[in-house]
DRENVO-165650 format. One line per 10 residues: number of its first residue (from 1); their letters; for each residue x, y, z of N, C-alpha, C. Coordinates in Angstrom, 3 decimals. Layout:
% DRENVO-165650
NUM> A> X,Y,Z,X,Y,Z,X,Y,Z | ...
% end
This chain:
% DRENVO-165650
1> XXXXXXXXXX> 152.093,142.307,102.023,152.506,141.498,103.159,152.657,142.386,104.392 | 152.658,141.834,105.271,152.025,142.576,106.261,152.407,141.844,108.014 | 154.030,142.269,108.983,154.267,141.745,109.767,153.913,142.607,111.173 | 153.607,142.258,112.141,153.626,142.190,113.539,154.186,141.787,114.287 | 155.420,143.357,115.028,155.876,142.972,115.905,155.506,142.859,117.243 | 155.229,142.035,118.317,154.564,142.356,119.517,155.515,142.308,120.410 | 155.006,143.551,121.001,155.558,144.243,122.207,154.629,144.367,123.479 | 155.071,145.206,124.544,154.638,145.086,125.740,154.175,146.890,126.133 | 153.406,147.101,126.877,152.562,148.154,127.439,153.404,149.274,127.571 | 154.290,148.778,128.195,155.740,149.597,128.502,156.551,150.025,127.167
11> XXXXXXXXXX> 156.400,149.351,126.558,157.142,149.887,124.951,156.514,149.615,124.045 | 155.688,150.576,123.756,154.965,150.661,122.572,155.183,150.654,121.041 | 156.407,151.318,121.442,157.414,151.274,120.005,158.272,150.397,119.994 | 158.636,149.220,120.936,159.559,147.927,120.792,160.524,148.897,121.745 | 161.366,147.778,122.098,162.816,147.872,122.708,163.617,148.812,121.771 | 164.307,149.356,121.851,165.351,150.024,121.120,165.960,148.844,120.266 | 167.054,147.680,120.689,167.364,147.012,119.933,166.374,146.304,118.537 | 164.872,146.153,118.910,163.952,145.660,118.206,164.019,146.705,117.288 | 164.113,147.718,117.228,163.410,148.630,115.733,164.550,148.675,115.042 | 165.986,147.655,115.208,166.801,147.631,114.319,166.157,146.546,113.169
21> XXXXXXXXXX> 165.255,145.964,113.579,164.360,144.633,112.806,163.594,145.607,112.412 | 162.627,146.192,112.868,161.672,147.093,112.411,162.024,147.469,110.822 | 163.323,148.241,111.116,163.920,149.369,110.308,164.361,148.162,108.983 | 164.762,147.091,109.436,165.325,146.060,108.394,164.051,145.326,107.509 | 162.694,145.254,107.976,161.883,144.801,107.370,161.509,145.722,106.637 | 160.894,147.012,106.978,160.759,148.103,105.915,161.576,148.511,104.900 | 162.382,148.243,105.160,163.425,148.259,104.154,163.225,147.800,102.972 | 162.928,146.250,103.368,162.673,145.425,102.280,161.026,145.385,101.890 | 160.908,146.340,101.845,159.714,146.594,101.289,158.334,146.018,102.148 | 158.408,145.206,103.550,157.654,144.695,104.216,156.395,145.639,105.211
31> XXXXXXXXXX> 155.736,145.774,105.132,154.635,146.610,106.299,154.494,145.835,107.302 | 155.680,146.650,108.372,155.724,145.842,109.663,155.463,147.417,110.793 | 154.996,146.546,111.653,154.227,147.360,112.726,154.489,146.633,114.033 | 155.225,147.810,115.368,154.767,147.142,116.573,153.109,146.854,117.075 | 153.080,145.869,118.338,151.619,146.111,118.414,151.937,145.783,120.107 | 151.160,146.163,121.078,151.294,145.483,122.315,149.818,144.176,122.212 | 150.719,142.987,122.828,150.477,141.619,122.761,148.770,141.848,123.310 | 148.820,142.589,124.704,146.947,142.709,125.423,146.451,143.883,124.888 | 146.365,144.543,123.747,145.276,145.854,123.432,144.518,144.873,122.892 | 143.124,145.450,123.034,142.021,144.285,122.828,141.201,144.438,121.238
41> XXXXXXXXXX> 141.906,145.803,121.079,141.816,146.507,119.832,142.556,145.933,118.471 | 143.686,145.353,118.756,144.531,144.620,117.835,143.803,143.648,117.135 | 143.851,143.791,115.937,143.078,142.484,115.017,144.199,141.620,114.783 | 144.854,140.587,115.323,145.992,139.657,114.621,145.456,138.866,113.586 | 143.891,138.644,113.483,143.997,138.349,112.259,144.470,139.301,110.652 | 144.744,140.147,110.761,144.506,140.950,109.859,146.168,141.210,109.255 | 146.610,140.305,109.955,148.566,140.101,110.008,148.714,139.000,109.319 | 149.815,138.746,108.335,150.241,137.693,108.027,151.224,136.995,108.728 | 151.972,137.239,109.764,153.198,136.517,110.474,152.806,137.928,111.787 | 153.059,137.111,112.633,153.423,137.869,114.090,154.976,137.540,114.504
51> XXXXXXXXXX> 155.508,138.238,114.834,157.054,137.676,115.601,156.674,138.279,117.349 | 157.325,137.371,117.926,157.217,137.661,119.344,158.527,138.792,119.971 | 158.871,139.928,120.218,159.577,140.562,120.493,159.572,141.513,121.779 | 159.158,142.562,122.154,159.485,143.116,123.617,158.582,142.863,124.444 | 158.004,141.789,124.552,156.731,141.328,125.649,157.403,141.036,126.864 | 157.844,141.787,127.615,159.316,141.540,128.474,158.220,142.166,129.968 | 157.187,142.206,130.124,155.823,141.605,131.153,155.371,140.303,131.460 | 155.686,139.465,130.563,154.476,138.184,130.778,154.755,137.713,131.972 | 155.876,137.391,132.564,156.163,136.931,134.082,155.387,137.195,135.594 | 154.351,138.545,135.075,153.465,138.747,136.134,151.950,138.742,135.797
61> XXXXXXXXXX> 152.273,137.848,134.448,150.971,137.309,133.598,150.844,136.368,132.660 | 151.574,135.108,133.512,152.188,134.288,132.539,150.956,133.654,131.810 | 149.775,133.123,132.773,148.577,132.523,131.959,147.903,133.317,131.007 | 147.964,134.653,131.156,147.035,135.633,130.234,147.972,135.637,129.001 | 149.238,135.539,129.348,149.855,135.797,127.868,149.915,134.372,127.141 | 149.925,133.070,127.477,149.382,131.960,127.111,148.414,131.809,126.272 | 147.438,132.535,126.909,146.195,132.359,126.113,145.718,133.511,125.235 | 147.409,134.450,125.129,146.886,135.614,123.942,148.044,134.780,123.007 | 148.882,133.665,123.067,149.557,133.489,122.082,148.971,132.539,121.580 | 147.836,131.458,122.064,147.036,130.767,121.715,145.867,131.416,120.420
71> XXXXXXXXXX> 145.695,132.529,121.068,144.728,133.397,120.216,145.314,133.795,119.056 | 146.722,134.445,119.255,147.383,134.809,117.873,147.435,133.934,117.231 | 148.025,132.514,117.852,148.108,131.666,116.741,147.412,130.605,115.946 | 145.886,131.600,116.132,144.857,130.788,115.892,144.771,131.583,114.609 | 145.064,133.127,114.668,144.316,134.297,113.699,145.273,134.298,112.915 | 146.621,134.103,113.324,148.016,134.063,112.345,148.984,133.261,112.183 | 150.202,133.517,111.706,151.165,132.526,112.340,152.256,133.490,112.960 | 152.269,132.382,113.896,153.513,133.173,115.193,154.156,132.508,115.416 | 155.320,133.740,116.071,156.383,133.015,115.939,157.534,133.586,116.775 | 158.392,132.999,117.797,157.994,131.016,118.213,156.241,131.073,117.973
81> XXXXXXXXXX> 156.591,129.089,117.955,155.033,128.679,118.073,154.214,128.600,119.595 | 153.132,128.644,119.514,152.574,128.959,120.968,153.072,127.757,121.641 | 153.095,126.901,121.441,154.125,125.353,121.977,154.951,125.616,122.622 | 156.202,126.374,121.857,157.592,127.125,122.550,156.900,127.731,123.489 | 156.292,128.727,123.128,156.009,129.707,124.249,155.809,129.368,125.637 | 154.749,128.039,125.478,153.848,127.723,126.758,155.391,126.488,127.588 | 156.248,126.181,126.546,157.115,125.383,127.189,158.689,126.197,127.809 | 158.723,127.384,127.315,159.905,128.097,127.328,159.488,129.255,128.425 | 158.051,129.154,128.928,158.455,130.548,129.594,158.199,129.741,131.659 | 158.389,128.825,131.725,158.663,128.461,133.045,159.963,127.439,132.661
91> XXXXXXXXXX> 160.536,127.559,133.996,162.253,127.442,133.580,162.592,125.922,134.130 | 161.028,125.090,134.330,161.566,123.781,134.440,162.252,122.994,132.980 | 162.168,123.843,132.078,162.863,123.384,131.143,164.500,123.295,131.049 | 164.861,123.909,132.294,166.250,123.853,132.048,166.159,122.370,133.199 | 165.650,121.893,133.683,165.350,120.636,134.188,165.519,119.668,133.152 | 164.581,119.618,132.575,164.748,118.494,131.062,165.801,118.806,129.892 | 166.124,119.978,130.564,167.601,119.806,129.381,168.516,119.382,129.808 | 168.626,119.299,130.939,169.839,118.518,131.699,169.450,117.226,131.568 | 167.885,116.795,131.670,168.157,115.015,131.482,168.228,114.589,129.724 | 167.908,115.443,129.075,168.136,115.423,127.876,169.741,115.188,127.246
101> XXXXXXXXXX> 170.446,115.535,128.562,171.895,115.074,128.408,172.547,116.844,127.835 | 172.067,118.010,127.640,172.445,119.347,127.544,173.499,119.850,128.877 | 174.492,120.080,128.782,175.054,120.978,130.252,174.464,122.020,130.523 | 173.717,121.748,131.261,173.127,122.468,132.475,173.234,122.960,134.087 | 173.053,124.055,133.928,173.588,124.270,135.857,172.444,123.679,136.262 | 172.826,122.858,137.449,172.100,122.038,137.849,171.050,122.784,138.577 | 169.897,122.230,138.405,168.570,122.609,139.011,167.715,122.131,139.629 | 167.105,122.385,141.358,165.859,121.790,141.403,164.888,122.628,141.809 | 163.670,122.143,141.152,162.482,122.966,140.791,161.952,122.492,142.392 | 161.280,123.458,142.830,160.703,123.421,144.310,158.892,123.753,143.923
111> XXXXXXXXXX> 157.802,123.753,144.035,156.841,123.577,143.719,156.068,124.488,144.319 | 155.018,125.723,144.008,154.375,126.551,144.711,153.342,125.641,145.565 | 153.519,126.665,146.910,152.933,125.906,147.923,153.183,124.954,148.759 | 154.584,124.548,148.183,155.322,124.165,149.112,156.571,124.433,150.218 | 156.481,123.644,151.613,157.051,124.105,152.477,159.076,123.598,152.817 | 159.390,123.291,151.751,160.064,122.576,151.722,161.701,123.548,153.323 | 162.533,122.528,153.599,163.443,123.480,154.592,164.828,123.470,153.536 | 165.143,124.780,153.669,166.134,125.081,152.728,167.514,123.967,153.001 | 167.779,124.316,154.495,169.181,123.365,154.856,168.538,121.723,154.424 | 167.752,121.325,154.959,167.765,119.968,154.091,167.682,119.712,152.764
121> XXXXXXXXXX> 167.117,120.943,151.640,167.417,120.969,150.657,168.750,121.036,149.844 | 169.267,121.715,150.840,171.235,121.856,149.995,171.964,120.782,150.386 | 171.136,120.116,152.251,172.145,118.960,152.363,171.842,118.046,151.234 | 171.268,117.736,151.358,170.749,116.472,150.519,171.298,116.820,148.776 | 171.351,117.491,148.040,171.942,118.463,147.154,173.524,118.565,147.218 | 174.272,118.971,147.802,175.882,118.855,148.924,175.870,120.556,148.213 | 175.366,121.134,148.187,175.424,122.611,147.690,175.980,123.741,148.811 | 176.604,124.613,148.784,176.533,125.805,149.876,175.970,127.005,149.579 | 176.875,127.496,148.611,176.411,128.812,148.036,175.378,128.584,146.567 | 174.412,129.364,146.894,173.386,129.266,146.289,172.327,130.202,145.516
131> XXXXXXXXXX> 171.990,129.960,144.594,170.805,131.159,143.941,169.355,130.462,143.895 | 168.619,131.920,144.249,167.352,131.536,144.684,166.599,132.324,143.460 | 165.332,131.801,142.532,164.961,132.488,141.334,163.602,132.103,141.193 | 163.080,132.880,140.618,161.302,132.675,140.324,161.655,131.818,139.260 | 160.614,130.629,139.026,160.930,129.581,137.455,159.894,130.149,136.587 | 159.469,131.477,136.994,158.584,132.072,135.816,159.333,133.670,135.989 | 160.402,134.323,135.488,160.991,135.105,135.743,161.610,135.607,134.548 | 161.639,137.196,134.576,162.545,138.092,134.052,163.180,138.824,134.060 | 164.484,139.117,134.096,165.243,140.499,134.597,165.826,140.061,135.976 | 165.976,138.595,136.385,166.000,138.431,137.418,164.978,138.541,139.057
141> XXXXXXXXXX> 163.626,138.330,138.316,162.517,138.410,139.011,162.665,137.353,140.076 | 162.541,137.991,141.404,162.935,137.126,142.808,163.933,136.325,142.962 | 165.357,136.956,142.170,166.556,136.545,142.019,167.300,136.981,143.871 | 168.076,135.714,144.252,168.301,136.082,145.492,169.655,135.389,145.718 | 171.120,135.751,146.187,172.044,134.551,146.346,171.963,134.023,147.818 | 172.895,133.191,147.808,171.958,132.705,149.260,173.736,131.837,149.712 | 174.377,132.853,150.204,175.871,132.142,150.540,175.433,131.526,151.859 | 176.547,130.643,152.590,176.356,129.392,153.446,176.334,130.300,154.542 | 176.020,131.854,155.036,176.262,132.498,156.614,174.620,133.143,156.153 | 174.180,132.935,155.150,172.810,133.818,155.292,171.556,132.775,155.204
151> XXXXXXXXXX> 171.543,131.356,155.714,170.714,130.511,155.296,169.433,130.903,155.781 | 169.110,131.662,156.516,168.279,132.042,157.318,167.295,133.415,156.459 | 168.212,133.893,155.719,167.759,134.896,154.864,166.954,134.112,153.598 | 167.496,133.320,153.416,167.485,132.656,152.347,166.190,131.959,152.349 | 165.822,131.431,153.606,164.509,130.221,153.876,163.604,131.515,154.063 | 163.770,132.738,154.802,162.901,133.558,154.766,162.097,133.986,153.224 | 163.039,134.308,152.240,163.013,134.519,150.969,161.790,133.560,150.103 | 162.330,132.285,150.638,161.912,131.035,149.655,160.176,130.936,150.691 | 160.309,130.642,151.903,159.046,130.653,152.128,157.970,131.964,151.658 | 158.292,133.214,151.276,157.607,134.218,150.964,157.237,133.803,149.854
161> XXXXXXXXXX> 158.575,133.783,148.746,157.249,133.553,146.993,156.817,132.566,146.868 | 157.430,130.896,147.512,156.733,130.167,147.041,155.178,130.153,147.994 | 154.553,131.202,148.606,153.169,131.062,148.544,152.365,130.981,147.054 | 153.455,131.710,146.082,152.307,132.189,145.012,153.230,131.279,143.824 | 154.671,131.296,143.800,155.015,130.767,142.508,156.012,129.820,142.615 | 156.551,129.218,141.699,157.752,127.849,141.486,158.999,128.411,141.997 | 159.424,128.044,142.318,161.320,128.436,142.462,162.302,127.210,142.347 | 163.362,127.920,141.640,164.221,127.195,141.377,165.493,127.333,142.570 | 166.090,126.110,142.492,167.735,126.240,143.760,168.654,125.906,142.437 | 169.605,126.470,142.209,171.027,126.560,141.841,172.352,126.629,142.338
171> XXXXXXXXXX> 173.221,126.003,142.305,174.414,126.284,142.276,175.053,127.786,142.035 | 175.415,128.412,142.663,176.323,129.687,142.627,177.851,129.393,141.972 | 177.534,129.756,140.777,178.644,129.424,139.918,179.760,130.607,139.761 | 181.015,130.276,140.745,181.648,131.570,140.655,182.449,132.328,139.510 | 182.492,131.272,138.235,182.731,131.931,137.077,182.256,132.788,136.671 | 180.996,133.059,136.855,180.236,134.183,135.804,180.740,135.291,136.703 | 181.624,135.600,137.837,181.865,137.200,138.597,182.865,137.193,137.517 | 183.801,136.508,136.936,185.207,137.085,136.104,184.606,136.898,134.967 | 184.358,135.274,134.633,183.926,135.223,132.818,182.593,135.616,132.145 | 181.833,135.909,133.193,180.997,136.509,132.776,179.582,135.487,131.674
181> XXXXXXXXXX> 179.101,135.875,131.457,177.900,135.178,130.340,177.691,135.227,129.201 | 177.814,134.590,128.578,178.264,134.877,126.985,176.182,134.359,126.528 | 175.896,135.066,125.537,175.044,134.378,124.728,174.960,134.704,123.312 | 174.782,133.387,123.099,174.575,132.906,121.777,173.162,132.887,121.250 | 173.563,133.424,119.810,171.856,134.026,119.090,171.880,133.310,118.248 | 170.826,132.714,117.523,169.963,131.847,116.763,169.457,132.381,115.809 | 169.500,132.500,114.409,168.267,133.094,113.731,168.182,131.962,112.400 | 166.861,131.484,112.294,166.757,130.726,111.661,167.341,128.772,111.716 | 167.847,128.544,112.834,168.475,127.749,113.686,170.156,127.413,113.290 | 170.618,128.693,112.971,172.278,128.722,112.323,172.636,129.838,113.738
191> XXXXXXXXXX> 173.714,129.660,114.224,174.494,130.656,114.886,174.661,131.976,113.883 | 174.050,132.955,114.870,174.178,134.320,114.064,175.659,135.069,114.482 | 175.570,135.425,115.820,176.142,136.108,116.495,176.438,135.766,118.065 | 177.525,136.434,118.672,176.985,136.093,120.218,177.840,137.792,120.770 | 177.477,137.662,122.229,177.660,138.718,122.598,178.438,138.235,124.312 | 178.747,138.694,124.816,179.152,138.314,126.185,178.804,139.591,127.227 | 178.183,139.129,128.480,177.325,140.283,129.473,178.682,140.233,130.752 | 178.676,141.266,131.153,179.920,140.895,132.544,178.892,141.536,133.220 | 179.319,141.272,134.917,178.610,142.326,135.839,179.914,143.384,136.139 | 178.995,144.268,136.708,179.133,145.253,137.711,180.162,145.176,138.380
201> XXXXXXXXXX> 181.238,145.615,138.537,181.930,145.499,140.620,181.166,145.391,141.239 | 181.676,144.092,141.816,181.012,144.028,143.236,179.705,142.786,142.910 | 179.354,142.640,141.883,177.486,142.381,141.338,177.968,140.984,141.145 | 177.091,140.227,140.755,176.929,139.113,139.841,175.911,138.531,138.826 | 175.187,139.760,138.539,174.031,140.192,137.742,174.419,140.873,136.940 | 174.003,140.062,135.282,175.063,140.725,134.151,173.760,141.615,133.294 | 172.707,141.347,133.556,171.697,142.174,133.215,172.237,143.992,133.183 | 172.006,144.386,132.237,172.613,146.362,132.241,171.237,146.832,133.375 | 170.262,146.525,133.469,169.815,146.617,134.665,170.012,147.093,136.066 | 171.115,146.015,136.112,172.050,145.680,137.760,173.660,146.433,137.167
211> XXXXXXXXXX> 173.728,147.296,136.143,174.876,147.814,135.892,176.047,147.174,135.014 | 175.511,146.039,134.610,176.347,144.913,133.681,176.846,145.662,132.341 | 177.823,145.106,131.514,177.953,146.023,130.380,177.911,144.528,129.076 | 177.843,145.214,128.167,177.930,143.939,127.160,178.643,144.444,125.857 | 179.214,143.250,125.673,180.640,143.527,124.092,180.494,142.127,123.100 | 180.498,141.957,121.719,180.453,141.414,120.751,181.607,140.407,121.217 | 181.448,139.010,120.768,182.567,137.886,121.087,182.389,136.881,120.196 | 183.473,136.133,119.914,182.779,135.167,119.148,183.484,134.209,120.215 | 182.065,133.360,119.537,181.879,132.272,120.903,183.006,130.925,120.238 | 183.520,130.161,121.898,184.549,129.458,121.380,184.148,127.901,120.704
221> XXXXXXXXXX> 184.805,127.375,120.676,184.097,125.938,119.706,183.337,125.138,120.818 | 183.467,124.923,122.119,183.131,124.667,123.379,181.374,125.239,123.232 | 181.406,126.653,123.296,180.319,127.097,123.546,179.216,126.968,122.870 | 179.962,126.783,121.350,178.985,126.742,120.156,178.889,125.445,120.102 | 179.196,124.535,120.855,178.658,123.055,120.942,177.553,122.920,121.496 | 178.041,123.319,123.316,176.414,123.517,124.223,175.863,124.082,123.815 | 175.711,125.554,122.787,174.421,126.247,122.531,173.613,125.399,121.170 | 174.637,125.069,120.698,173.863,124.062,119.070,173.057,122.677,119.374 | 173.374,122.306,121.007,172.916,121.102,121.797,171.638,121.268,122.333 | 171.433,122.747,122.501,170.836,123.526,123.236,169.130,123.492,123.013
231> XXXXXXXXXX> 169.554,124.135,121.769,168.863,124.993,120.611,168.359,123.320,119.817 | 169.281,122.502,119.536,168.487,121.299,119.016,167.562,119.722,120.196 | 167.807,120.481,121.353,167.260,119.645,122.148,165.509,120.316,122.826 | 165.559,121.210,122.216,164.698,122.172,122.202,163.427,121.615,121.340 | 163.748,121.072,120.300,162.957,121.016,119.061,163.079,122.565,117.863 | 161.974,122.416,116.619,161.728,123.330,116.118,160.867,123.234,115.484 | 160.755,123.606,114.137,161.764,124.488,114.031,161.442,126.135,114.425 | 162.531,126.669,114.568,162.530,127.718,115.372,162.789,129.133,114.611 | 161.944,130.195,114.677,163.080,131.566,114.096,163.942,132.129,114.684 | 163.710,132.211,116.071,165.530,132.416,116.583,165.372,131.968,117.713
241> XXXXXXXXXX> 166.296,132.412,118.889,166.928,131.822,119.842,168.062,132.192,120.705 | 168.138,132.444,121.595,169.605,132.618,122.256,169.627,131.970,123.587 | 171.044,131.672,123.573,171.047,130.433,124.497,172.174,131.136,125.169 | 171.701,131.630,126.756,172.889,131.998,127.348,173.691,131.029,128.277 | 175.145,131.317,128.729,176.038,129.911,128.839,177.223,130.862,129.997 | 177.481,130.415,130.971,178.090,130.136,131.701,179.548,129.222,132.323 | 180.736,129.832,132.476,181.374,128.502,132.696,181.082,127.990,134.241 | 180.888,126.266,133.761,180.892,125.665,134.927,181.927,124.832,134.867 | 182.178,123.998,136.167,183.303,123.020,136.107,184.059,122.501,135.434 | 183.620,121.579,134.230,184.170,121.290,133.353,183.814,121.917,131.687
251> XXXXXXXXXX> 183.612,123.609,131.913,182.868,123.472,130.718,181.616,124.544,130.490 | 181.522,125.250,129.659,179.923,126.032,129.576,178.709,125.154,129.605 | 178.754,126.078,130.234,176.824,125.338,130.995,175.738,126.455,130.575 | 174.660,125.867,130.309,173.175,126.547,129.828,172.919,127.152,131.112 | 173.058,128.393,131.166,172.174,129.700,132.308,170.928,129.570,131.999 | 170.114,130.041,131.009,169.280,130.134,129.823,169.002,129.965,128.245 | 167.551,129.160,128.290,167.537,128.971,126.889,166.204,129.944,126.148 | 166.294,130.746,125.783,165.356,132.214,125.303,164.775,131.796,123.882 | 163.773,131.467,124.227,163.515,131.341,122.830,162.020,132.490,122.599 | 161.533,133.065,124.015,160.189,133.991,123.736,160.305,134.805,122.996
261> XXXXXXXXXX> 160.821,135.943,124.151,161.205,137.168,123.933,162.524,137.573,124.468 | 163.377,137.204,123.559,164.952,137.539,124.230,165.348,138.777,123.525 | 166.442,139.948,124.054,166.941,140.547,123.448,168.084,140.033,122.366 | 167.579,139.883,121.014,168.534,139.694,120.317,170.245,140.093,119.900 | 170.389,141.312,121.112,171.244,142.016,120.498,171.773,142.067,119.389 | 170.925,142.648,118.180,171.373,143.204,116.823,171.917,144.315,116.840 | 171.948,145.091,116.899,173.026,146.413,117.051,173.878,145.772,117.542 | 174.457,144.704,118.099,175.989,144.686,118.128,176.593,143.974,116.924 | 176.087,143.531,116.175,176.406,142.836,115.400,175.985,142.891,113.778 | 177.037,143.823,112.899,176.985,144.020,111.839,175.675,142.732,110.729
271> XXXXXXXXXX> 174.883,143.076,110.413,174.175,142.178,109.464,172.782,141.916,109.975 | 173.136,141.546,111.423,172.083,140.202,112.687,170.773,140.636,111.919 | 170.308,141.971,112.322,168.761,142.372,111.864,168.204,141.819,110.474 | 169.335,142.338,109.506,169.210,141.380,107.711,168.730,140.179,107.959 | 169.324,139.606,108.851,169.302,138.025,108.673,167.981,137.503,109.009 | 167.586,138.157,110.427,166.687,137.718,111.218,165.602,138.573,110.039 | 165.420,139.717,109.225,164.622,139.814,108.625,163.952,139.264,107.147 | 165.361,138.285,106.815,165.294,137.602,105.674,164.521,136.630,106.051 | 164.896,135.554,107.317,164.212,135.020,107.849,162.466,134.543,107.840 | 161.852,135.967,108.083,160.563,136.573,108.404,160.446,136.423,107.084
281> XXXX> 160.707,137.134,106.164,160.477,136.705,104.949,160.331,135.708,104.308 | 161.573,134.760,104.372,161.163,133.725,103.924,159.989,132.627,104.006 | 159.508,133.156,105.770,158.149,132.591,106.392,157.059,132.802,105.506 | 156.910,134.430,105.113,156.021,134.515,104.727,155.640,133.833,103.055
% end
C-alpha cells in the first residue's frame, strides 16, 4: 500500500506539522511519500490514496490546481474529493453557509471586474469598520482592515484587486483582538482536537505569520456546535477538516471552513496524527 502526500514547490518535504502524519503512517507499516501537486514527473496513478496536505500555493493558481486535482482524482483516490476542493477553495462558500442557516460572519461577495463604491456598499450593509479579503486567498492574501477614517484607502485597495479577482466585505469583529480564533479539527468527521490562534500586540492577524502564537484548548459546547454545523453543512463524507470560529455577537461565528489544505495542528495535540493516520488507512 502505497500513500501520497501532496505538497507545494516551496516544501518539498511537507510543512513541518505534516511529517508528524508522515512519521505516523510509516509507522504503521504504510509507504507514504511527499510529492509536490505540479511536478509533471509524478505518476498519481501509481498511488493508492493521495491526501491533500501543504499545497499552501494554489491561491495564485487556483484553476491549474483544479485541474491537477481533477487529474489526481481520475488516477487515484483523493482526498478531500476534487468536489470539496473546487467548492472550498473560493470563499463564497462562507456565503451559503450562512444561508444554510451556519453562523457566519456576515459576507458580501463583490465580483471581479467590478466597480462597485465602497461607501454605498457599507451604507446599504449599516457596517463601519471593515475587512477587505481576496475570496480566493491564503495567509491572508489581500487581507486589508478598512476602519470608518480610512474609507478612501480602502476603495483604493478594492478597486486595485478586483481588476483580477473576487473580494469579499466583512464585518470587523472586535472579539478576535482579545478572544482570539479558536479552530476546530475534524478527522474522519468526529472532533479531534482544537487549538486557539491569538494575535500579536497591536495585530489582528492570528496567522504566526503576522506574529500570532497558538495553544491547545478545548473547545466550549457553543463552539463544538457551530463547528459540527459547519462541517455537516458542508456535505461528505470528509477525511478531515477544521473549522475556524470567532466570537461574534451572540455567539461563535465561522471565520473559516478548511477543508483543502489546512494546517492540522497535530503536534499540539497528543494522538491527532494516529488518528488522522488510522483514518487513511481505513480508506485504503
Amino acid at each position: 500500500m502505497h500513500v501520497t502526500l501532496a505538497t507545494c514547490a516551496a516544501l518539498p518535504g511537507l510543512a513541518p506539522d505534516d511529517r508528524h502524519l508522515l512519521g505516523a503512517l510509516r509507522a504503521r507499516g504504510i509507504a507514504a511519500d511527499p510529492a509536490v501537486w505540479e511536478d509533471p514527473l509524478v505518476a498519481w496513478s501509481a498511488t493508492q490514496l493521495c491526501v491533500i496536505r501543504s499545497t499552501w500555493d494554489y491561491a495564485y493558481r487556483r484553476e491549474e490546481f483544479l485541474a491537477w486535482s481533477r487529474t489526481a482524482a481520475a488516477e487515484t483516490v483523493l482526498w478531500n474529493p476534487a468536489p470539496v476542493v473546487e467548492w472550498n477553495t473560493h470563499k463564497r462558500y462562507l456565503v451559503e453557509l450562512g444561508e444554510r442557516g451556519v453562523p457566519t460572519v456576515p459576507t458580501r461577495l463583490l465580483p471581479a471586474r467590478s466597480e462597485p463604491d465602497l461607501d454605498a456598499v457599507l451604507d446599504d450593509l449599516g457596517w463601519s469598520d471593515v475587512v477587505l479579503k481576496a475570496a480566493v486567498a491564503q495567509t491572508g492574501r489581500y487581507l486589508l482592515r478598512v476602519p470608518p477614517h480610512e474609507r478612501a484607502r480602502g476603495q483604493l485597495h478594492l478597486a486595485r484587486v478586483l481588476r483580477t479577482e473576487d473580494m469579499l466585505v466583512q464585518p470587523f469583529l472586535s472579539g478576535v483582538v482579545g478572544g482570539g480564533e479558536t479552530s476546530v479539527v475534524f478527522v474522519d468527521g468526529a472532533i479531534s482536537h482544537a487549538v486557539r490562534k491569538l494575535a500579536a500586540a497591536g495585530d489582528f492577524r492570528v496567522h504566526d505569520d503576522y506574529g500570532g502564537s497558538i495553544e491547545p484548548v478545548m473547545p466550549t459546547p457553543a463552539e463544538r456546535a457551530v463547528a459540527e454545523a459547519a462541517m455537516e453543512a458542508a456535505g461528505g463524507p470528509l477525511l478531515y477538516g477544521r473549522v475556524d470560529l470567532v466570537p461574534g455577537l451572540e455567539g461563535p461565528v465561522v471565520m473559516e471552513l478548511e477543508l483543502v489544505e489546512p494546517d492540522l495542528f497535530l503536534g499540539f495535540a497528543p494522538g491527532a496524527a494516529d488518528r488522522l493516520a488510522q483514518a487513511i488507512i481505513d480508506r485504503l
